[in-house]
N, CA, C and O atoms as a GROMACS GRO file, in nm:
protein
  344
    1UNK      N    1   2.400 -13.332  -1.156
    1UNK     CA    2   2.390 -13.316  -1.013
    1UNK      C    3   2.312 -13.187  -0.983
    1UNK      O    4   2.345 -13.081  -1.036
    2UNK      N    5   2.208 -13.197  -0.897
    2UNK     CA    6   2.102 -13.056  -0.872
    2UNK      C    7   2.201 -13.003  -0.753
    2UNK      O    8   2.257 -13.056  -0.658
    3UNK      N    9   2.191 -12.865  -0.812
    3UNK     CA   10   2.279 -12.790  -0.675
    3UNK      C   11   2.166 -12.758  -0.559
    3UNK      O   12   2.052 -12.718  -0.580
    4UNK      N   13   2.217 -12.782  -0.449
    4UNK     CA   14   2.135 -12.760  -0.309
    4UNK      C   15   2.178 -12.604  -0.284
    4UNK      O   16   2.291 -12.565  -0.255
    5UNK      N   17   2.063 -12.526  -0.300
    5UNK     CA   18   2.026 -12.457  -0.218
    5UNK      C   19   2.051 -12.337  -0.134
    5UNK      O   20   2.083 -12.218  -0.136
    6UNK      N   21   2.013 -12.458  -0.046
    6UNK     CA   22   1.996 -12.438   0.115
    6UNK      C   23   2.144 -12.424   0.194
    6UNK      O   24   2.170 -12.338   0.277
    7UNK      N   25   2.219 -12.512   0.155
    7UNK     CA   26   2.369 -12.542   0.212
    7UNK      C   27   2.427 -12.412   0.193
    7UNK      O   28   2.412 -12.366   0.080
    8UNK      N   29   2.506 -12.322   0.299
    8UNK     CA   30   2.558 -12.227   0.265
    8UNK      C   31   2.717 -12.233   0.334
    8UNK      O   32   2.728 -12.262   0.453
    9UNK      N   33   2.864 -12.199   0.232
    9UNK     CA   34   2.938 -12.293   0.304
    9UNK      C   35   3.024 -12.194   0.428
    9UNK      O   36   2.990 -12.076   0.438
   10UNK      N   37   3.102 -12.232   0.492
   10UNK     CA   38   3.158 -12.148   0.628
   10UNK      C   39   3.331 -12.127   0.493
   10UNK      O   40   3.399 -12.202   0.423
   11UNK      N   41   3.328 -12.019   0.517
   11UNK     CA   42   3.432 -11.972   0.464
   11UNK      C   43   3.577 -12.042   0.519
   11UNK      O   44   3.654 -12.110   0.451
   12UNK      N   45   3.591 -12.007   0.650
   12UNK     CA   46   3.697 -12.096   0.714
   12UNK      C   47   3.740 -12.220   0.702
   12UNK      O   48   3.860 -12.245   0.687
   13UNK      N   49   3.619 -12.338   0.710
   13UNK     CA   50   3.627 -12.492   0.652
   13UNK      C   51   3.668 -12.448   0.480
   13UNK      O   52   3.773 -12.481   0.426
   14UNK      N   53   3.562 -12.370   0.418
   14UNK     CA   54   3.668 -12.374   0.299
   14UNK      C   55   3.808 -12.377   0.279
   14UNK      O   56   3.876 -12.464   0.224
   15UNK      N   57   3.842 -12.274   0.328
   15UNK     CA   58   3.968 -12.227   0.305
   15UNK      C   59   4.062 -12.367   0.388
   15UNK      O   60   4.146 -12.410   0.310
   16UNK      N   61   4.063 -12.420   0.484
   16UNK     CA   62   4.134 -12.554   0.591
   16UNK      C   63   4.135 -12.607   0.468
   16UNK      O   64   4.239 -12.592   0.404
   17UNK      N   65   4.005 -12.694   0.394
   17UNK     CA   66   3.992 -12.796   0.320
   17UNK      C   67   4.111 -12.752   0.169
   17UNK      O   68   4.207 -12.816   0.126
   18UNK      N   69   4.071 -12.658   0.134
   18UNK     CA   70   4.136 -12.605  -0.010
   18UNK      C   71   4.319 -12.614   0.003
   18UNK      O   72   4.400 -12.653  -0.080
   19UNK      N   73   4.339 -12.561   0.141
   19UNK     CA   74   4.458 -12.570   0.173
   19UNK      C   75   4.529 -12.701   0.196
   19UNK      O   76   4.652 -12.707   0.198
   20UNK      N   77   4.441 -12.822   0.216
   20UNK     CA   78   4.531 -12.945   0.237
   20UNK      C   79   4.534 -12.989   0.119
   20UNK      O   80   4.633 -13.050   0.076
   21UNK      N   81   4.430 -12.967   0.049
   21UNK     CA   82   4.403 -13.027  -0.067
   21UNK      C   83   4.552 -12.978  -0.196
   21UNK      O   84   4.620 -13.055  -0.265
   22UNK      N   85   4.557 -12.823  -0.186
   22UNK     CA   86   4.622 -12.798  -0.253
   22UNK      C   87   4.825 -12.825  -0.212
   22UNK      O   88   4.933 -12.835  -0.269
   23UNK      N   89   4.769 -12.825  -0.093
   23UNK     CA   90   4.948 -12.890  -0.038
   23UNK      C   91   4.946 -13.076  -0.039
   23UNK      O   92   5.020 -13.137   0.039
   24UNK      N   93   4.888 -13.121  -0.100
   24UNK     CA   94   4.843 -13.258  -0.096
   24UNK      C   95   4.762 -13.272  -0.258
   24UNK      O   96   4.660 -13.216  -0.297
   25UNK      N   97   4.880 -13.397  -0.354
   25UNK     CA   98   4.801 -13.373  -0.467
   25UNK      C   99   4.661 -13.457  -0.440
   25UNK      O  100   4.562 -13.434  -0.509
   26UNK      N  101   4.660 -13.538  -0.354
   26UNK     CA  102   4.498 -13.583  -0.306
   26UNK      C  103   4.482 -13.601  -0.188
   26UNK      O  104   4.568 -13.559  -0.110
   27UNK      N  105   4.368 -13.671  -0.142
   27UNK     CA  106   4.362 -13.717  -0.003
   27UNK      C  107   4.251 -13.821  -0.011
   27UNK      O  108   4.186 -13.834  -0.115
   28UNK      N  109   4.231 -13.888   0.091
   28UNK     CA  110   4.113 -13.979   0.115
   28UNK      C  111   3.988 -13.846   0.190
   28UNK      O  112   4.010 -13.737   0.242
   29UNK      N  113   3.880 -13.910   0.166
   29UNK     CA  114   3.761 -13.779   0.251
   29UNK      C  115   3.792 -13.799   0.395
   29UNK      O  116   3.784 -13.686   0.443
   30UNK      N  117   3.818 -13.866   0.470
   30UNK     CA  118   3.817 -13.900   0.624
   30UNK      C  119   3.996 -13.818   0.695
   30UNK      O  120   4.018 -13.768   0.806
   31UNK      N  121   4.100 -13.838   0.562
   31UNK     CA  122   4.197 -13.790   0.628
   31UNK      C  123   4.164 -13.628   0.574
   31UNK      O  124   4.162 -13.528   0.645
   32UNK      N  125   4.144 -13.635   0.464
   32UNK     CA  126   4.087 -13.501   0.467
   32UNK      C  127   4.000 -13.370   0.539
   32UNK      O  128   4.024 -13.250   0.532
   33UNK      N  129   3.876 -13.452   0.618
   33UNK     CA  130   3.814 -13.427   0.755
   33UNK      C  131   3.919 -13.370   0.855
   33UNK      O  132   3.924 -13.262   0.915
   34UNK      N  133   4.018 -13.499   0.855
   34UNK     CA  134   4.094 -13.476   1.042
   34UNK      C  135   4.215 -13.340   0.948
   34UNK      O  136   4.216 -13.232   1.005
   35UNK      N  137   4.283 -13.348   0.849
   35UNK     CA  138   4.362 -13.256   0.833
   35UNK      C  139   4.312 -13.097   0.802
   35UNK      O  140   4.384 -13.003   0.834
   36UNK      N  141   4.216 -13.084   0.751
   36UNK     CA  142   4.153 -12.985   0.823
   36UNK      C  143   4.077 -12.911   0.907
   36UNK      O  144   4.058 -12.790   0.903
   37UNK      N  145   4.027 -13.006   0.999
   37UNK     CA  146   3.992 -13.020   1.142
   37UNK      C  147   3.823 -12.978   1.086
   37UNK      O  148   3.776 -12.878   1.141
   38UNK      N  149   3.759 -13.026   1.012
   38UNK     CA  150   3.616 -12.993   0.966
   38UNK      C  151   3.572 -13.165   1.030
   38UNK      O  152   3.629 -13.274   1.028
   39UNK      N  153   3.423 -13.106   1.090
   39UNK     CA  154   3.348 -13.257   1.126
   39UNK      C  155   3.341 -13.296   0.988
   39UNK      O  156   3.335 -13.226   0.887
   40UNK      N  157   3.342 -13.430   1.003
   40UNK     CA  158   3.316 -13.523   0.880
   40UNK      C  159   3.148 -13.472   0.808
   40UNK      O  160   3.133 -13.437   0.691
   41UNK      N  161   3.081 -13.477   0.873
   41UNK     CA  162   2.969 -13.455   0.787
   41UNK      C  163   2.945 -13.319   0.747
   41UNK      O  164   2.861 -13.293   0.661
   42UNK      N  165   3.005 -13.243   0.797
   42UNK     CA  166   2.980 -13.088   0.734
   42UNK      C  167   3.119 -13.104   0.578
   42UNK      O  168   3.120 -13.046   0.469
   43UNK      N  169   3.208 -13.196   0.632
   43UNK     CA  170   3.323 -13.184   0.532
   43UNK      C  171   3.224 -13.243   0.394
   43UNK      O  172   3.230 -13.176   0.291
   44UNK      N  173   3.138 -13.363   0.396
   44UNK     CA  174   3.072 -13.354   0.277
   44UNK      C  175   2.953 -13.274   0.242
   44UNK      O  176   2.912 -13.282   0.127
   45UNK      N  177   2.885 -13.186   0.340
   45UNK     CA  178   2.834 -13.110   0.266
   45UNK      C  179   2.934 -12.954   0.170
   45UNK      O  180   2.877 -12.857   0.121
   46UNK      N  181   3.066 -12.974   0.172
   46UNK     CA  182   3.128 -12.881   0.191
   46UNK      C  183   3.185 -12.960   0.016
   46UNK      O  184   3.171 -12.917  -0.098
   47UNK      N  185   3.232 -13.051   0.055
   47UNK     CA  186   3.228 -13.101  -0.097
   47UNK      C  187   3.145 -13.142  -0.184
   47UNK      O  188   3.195 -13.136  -0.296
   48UNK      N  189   3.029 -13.187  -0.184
   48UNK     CA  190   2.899 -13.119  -0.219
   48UNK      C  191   2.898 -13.026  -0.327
   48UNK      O  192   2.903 -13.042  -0.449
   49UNK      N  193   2.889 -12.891  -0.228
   49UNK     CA  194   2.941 -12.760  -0.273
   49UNK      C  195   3.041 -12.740  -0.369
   49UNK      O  196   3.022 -12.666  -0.465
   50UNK      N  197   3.154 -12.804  -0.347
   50UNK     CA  198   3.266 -12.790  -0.407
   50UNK      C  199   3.276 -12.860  -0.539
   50UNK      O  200   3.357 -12.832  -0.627
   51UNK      N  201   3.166 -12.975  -0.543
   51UNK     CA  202   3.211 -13.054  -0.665
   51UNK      C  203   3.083 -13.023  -0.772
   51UNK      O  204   3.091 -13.062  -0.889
   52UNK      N  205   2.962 -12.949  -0.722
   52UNK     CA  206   2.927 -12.915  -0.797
   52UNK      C  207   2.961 -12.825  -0.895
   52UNK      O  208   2.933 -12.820  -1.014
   53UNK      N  209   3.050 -12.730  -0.795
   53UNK     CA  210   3.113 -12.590  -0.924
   53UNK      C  211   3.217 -12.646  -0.978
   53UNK      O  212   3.277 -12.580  -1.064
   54UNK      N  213   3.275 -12.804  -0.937
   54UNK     CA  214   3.380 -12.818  -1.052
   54UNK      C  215   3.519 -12.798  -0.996
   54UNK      O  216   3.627 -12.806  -1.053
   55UNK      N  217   3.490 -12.769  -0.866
   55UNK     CA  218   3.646 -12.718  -0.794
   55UNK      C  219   3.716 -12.854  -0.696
   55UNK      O  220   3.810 -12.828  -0.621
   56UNK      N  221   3.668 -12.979  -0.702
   56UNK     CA  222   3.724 -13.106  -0.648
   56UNK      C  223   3.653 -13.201  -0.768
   56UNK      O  224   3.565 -13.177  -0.852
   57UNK      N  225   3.704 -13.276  -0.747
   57UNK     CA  226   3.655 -13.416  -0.813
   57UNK      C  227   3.643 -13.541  -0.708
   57UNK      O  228   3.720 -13.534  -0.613
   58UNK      N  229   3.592 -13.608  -0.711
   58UNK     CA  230   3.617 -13.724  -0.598
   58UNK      C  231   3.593 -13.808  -0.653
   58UNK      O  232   3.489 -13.820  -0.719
   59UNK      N  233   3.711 -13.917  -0.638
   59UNK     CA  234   3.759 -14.055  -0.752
   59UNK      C  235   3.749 -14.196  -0.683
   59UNK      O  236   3.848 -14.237  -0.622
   60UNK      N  237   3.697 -14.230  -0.686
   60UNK     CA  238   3.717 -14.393  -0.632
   60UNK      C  239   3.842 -14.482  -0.670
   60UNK      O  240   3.887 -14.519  -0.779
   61UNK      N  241   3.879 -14.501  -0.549
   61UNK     CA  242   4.046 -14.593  -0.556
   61UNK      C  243   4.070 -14.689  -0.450
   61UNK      O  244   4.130 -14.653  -0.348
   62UNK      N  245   4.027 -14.812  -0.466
   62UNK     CA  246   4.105 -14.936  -0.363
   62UNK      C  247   3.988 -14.899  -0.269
   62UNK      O  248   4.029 -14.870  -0.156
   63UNK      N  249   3.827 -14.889  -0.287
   63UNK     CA  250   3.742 -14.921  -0.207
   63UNK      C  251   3.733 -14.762  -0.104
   63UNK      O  252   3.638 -14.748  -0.027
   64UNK      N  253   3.859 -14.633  -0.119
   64UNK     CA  254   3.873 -14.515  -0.093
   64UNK      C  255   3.767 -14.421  -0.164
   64UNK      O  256   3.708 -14.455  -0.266
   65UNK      N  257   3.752 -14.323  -0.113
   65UNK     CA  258   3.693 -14.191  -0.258
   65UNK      C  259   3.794 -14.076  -0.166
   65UNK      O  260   3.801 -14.029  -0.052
   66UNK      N  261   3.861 -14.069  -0.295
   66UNK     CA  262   3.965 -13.964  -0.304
   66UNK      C  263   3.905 -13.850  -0.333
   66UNK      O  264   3.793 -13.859  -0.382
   67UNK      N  265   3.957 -13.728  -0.313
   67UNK     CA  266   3.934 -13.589  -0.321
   67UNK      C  267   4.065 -13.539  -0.368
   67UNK      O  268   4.178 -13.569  -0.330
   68UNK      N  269   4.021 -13.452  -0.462
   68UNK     CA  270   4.133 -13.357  -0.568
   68UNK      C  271   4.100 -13.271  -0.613
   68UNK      O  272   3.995 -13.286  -0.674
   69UNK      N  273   4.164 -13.125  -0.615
   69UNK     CA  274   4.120 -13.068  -0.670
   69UNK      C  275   4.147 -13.098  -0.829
   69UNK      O  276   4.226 -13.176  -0.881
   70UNK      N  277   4.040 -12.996  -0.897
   70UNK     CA  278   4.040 -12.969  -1.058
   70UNK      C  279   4.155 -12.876  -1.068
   70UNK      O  280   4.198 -12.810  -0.974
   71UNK      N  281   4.222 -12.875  -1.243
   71UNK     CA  282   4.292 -12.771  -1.282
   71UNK      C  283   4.216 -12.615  -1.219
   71UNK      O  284   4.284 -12.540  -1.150
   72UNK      N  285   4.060 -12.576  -1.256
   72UNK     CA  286   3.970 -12.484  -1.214
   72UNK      C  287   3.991 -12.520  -1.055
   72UNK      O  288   4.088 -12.465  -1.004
   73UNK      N  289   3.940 -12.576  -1.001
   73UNK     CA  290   4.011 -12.584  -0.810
   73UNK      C  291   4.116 -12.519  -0.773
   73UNK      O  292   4.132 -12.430  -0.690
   74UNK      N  293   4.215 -12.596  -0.874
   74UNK     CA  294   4.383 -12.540  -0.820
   74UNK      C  295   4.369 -12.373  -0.828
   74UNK      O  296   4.399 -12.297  -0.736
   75UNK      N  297   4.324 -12.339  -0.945
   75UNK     CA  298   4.342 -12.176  -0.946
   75UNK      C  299   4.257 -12.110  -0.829
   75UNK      O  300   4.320 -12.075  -0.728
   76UNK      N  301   4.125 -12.090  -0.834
   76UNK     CA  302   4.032 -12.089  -0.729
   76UNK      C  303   4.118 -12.112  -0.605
   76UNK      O  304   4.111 -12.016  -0.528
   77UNK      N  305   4.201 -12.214  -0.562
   77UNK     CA  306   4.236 -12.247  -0.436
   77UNK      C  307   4.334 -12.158  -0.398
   77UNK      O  308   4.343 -12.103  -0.288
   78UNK      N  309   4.405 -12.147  -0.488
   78UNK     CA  310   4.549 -12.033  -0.529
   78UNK      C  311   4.501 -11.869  -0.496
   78UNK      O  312   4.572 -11.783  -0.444
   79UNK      N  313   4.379 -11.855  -0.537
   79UNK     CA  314   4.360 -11.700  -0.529
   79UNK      C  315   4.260 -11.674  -0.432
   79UNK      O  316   4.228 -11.555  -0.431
   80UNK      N  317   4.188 -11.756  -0.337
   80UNK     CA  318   4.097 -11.743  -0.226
   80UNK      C  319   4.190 -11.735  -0.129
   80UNK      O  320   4.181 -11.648  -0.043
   81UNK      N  321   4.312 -11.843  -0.132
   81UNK     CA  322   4.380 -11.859  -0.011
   81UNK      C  323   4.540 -11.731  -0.032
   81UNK      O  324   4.649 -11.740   0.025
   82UNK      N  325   4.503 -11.644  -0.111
   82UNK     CA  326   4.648 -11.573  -0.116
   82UNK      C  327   4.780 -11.628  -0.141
   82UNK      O  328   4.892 -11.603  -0.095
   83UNK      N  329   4.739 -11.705  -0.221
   83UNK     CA  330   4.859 -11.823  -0.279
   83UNK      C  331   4.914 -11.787  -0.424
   83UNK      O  332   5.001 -11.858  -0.475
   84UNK      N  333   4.857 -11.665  -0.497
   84UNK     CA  334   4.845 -11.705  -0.630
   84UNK      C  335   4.970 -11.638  -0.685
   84UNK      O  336   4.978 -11.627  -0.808
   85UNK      N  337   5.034 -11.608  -0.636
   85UNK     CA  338   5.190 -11.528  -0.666
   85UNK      C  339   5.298 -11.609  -0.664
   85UNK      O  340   5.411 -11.565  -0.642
   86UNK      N  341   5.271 -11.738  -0.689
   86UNK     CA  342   5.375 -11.827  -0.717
   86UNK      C  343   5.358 -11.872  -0.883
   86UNK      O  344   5.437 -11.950  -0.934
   0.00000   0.00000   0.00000
């Protein structure tokens, strides 16, 4: 996968997205969108981003593409969002 660029991501949608993700062992991309209140199309340039460094995966299930984070995600998600003291 060629990494883009140009895309530079909004810290805030990060952090919404990382947070459902990580209180949620997955999600679909669309409930994922509305639960962290990111427009849908910035939410995939945002995973994009995210799955190039390895920090989501997105899985196909029942005609769905799921979003999850990686073991590398979970930590990342844990120490961006001030989580990591558990």
């Amino acid at each position: 996968m060629e990494e883009s660029s140009s895309f530079e991501p909004s810290f805030r949608a990060l952090a919404r997205i990382l947070k459902v993700l990580l209180h949620n062992d997955s999600t679909a991309k669309s409930a994922l969108a509305q639960e962290a209140r990111v427009n849908y199309g910035r939410l995939l340039d945002h995973l994009d981003w995210l799955e190039e460094r390895r920090i989501v995966e997105l899985i196909v299930e029942k005609r769905k593409v799921i979003v999850r984070l990686t073991k590398r995600g979970r930590e990342f998600a844990l120490i961006l969002l001030g989580e990591d003291k558990q």
